[in-house]
N, C-alpha and C positions, 0 to 999 in steps of 0.2 A: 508609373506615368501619372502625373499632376491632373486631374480636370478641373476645371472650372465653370460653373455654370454661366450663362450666357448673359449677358449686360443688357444686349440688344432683345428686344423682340420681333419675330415676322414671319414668315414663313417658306416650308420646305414644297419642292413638286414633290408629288406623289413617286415619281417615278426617279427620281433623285434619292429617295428614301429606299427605296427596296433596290435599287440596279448599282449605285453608286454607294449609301453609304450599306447596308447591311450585303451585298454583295459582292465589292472590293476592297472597304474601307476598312474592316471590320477581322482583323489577320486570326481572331483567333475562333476557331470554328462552333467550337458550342456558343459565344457571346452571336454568333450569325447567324446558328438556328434558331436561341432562342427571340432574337428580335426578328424573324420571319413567321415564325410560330405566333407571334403578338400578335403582328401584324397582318396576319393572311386576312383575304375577304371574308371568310363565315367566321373568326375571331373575333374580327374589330365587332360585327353587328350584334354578336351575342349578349346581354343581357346584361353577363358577367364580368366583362371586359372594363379592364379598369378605367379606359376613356369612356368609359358609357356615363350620360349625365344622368341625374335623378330625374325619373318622370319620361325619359325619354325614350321609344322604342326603334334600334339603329343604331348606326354610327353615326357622330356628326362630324365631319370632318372641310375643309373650306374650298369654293369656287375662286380661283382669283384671276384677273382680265391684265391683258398684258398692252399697252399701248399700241398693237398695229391690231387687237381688236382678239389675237387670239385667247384658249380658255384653258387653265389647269386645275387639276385636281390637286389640292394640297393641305399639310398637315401645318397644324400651329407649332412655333415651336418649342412653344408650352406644354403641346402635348408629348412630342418627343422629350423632351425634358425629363416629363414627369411618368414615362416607360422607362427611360432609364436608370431610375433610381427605384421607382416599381420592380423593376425586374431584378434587382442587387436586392433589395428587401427579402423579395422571396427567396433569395439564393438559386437564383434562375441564371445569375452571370456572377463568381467571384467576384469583381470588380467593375466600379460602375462605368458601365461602354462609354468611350470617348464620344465626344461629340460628331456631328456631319462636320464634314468641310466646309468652314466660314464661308467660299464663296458661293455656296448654293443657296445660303441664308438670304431669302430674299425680303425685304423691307418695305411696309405698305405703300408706303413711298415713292416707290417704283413699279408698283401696281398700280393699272385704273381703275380695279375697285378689286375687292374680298367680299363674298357672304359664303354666309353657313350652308351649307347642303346636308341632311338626314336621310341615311340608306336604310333599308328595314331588311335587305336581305344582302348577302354577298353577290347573287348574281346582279343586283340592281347596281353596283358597286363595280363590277368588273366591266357591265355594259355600258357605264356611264364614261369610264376609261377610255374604250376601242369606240363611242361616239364624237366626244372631244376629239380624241385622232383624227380623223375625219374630218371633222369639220375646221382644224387647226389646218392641215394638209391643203385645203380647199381657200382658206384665208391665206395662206400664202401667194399662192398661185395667184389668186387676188389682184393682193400688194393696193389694197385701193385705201389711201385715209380716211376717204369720206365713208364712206362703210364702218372702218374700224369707229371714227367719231360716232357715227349715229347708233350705233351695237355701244359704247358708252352710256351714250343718250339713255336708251332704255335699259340699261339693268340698274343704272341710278334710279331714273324714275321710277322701276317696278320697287326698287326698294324700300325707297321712301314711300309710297303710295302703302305698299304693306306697312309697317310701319303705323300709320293709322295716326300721325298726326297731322295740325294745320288743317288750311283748307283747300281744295282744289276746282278754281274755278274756271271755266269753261264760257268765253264770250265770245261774242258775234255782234256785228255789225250789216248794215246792209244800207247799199246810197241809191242814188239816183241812176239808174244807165245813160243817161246822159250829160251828166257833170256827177261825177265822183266823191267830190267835196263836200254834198250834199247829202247829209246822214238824212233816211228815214226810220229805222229801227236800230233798236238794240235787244239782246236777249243773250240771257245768263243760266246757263247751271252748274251749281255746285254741290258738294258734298264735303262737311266736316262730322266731327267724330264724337259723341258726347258720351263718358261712358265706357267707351269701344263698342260703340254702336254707332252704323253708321246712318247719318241725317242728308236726306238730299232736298234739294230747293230748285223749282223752274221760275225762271220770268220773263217779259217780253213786254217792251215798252215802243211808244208809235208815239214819233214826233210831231204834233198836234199842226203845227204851220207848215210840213212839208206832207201834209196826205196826200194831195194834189198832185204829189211828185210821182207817177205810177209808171213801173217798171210791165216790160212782157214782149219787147221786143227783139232783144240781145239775151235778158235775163225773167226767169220764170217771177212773178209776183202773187206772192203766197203772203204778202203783209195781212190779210184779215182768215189765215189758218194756221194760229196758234195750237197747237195738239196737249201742252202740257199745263194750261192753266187759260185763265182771262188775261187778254190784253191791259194794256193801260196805255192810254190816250192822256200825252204830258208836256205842256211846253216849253219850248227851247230850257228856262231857267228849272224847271223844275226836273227835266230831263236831267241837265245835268248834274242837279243835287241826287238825284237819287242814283246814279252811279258810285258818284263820293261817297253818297251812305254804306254801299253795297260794297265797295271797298274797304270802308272804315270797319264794317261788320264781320268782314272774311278775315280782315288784322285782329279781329277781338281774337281769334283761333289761332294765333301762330302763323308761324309761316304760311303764305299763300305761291301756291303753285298754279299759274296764270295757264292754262291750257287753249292751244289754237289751233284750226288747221291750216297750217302756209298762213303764218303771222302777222306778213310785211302790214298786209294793208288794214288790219286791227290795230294796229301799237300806232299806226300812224292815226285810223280815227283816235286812239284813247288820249294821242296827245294834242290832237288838234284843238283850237281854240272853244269849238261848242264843247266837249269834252272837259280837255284837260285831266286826266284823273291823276290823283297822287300817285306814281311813279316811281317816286324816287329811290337810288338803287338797283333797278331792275337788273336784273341778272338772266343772260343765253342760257346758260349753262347750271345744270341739275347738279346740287353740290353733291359730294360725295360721303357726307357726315350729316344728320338726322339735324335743320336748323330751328332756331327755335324763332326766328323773327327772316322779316324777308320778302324780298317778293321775286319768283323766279319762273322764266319760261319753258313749258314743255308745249311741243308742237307734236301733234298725232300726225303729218307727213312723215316727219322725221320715225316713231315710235314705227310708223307700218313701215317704211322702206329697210329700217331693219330687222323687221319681221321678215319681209318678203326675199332681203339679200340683195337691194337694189342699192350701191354704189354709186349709181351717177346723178345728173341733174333731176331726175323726172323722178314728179312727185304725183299720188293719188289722187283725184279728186274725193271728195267727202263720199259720192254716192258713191262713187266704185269698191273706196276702203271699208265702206260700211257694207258692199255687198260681199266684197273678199269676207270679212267676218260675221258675216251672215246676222247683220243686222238690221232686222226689215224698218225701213226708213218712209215718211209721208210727207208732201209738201215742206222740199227743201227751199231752200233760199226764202224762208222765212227765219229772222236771225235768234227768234225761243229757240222753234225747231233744231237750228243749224247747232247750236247751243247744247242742246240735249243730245243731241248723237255723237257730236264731237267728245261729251266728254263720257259718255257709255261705250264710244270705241275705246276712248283710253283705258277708262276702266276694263273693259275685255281684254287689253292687251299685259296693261302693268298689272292685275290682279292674277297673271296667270302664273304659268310655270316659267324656268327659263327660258331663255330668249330660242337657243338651237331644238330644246325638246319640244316647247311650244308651235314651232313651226310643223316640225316633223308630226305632231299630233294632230296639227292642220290641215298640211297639204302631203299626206302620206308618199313617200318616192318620189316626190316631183325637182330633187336635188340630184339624179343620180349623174347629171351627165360632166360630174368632175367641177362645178361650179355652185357655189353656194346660192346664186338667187334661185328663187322657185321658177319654174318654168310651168307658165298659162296656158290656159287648153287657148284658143281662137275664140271657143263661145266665150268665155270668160273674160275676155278683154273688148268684146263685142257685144253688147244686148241684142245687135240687129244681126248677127251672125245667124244665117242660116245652118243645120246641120244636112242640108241636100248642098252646097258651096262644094265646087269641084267636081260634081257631078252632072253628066248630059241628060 
């Protein structure tokens, strides 16, 4: 029989590799044990093992996302390639095993994203398996897009955020509670990389001709408790330069990843007239290849809702996401403030592990009832919940 090596690139499920092709594909029995033999769990992670990279302890093998949001385990299929000529070398298989069946070859293309995942042991390997079941099982049942979108949302942004370039900046605004239109603050933080070290920066500016404008009847007024630095008291024109500069400066670093919580009414100060800032371009949507110029929105509603498995319309407030991840927060609705925690939540959430194990490390069991969102105790969606409630 003729082979041919593979034109295409992209990759195999996991489970498509061991069930389909080394289990029925594969007619002659020793080319089946020895690509089972390769490939078992305590094989791939050992040391020895000829997909093992330099330097690296584990297997590496890939995460890939499937457009209604679910997650597979799967192999390059460069790797498989290069086992089956591995294994002919050795005289492990007479002849070099045919390939998997073209239509399981699946092409990044038709993925919504691929990354790397490293096992250190086979049982971390097999558990990762029968958790993805689960939680694939559970996305079905689903069937929600707006879930699968925003589980998009964050495993781009976690990845880019690793990744470690550009910059990710994190603003706020804050108006008047009784005309809207009327900016009194702004406040910024970011973090870029110099090095591969990471540099962060707070600040908080007060618009010098609207002091007068004082909030506290609808909304808390924290304009003179800046937590992360000194204020700066700036007028109207100078206000506005110094955003543009603060833009101009986060572009000296690449790409800029514009971090909000619930956007709408930010992009609308940034483009309104006192404002205006360079814009151009902007981009919803977290690319899914590493950009080197740009300017692109990630919103921490969206990054928690699919942490927490929340599909529909309702989104966290700031305190509440910051309390879900236990991040002690002080006079909000001050826009440094608002600023600084907006973009330490995101960092809490993209800097972490995946999306399904990260939760699971969070809110331990609280998915069991057949349903992917986490399910809240009462106090926890209550500050003012009593724990005597229900009782005489």
């Amino acid at each position: 029989m003729t082979v041919g090596s593979p034109i295409i690139t992209g990759y195999y499920r996991y489970t498509d590799i061991w069930f389909q092709w080394a289990e029925k594909s594969l007619l002659n029995p020793g080319d089946r044990d020895a690509v089972k033999a390769i490939l078992a769990h305590d094989a791939l992670v050992h040391q020895d093992h000829p997909l093992c990279l330099p330097d690296q302890e584990g297997a590496q093998l890939f995460l890939g996302s499937f457009p209604n949001g679910e997650k597979r385990l799967m192999f390059s299929s460069k790797q498989i390639d290069y086992i089956r000529y591995w294994l002919h070398a050795m005289k492990l298989t007479p002849e070099i095993i045919p390939l998997p069946y073209s239509d399981c070859l699946l092409l990044e293309s038709s993925l919504r994203g691929i990354e790397p995942i490293v096992f250190k042991t086979g049982g971390e390997l097999k558990k990762c398996n029968k958790d993805l079941d689960k939680i694939n099982k559970k996305l079905k049942k689903a069937n929600n897009p707006t879930l699968a979108n925003r589980r998009q949302i964050f495993d781009r942004s976690r990845t880019l955020f690793q990744e470690k370039k550009g910059a990710w900046l994190a603003v706020d605004f804050e108006g008047w509670e009784r005309d809207h239109t009327a900016i009194t603050e702004f406040g910024w933080s970011a973090i870029h990389w110099e090095d591969g070290t990471e540099v962060q920066e707070d600040g908080h500016l007060i618009v010098k001709e609207h002091q007068l404008y004082t909030n506290g009847t609808y909304v808390r007024d924290n304009r003179n408790h800046f937590s992360f630095g000194t204020s700066q008291i700036l007028n109207k024109p100078e206000f506005k330069k110094s955003i543009h500069d603060l833009f101009a400066r986060m572009k000296s670093y690449g790409a800029v990843f514009l971090v909000f919580h619930d956007n709408s009414q930010d992009i609308k100060y940034l483009k309104s007239s006192m404002v205006s800032a360079p814009m151009e371009g902007l981009s919803y949507d977290p690319p899914s290849n590493s950009p080197t110029t740009g300017l692109f929105v990630v919103d921490t509603s969206d990054l928690f809702a699919a942490l927490e498995g929340e599909g529909y319309s309702n989104r966290r407030s700031l305190e509440r996401m910051c309390n879900f991840l236990r991040i002690p927060t002080q006079y909000l609705h001050n826009a440094g403030n608002d600023a600084h925690y907006t973009l330490l939540a995101c960092k809490e959430m993209v800097n972490g592990e995946q999306l399904d194990k990260q939760r699971e490390q969070r809110w331990p069991d609280r998915t069991n009832s057949g349903e992917v969102q986490v399910q809240w105790k009462p106090w926890e969606m209550d500050s003012d919940y009593s724990d005597q409630e229900g009782f005489i």
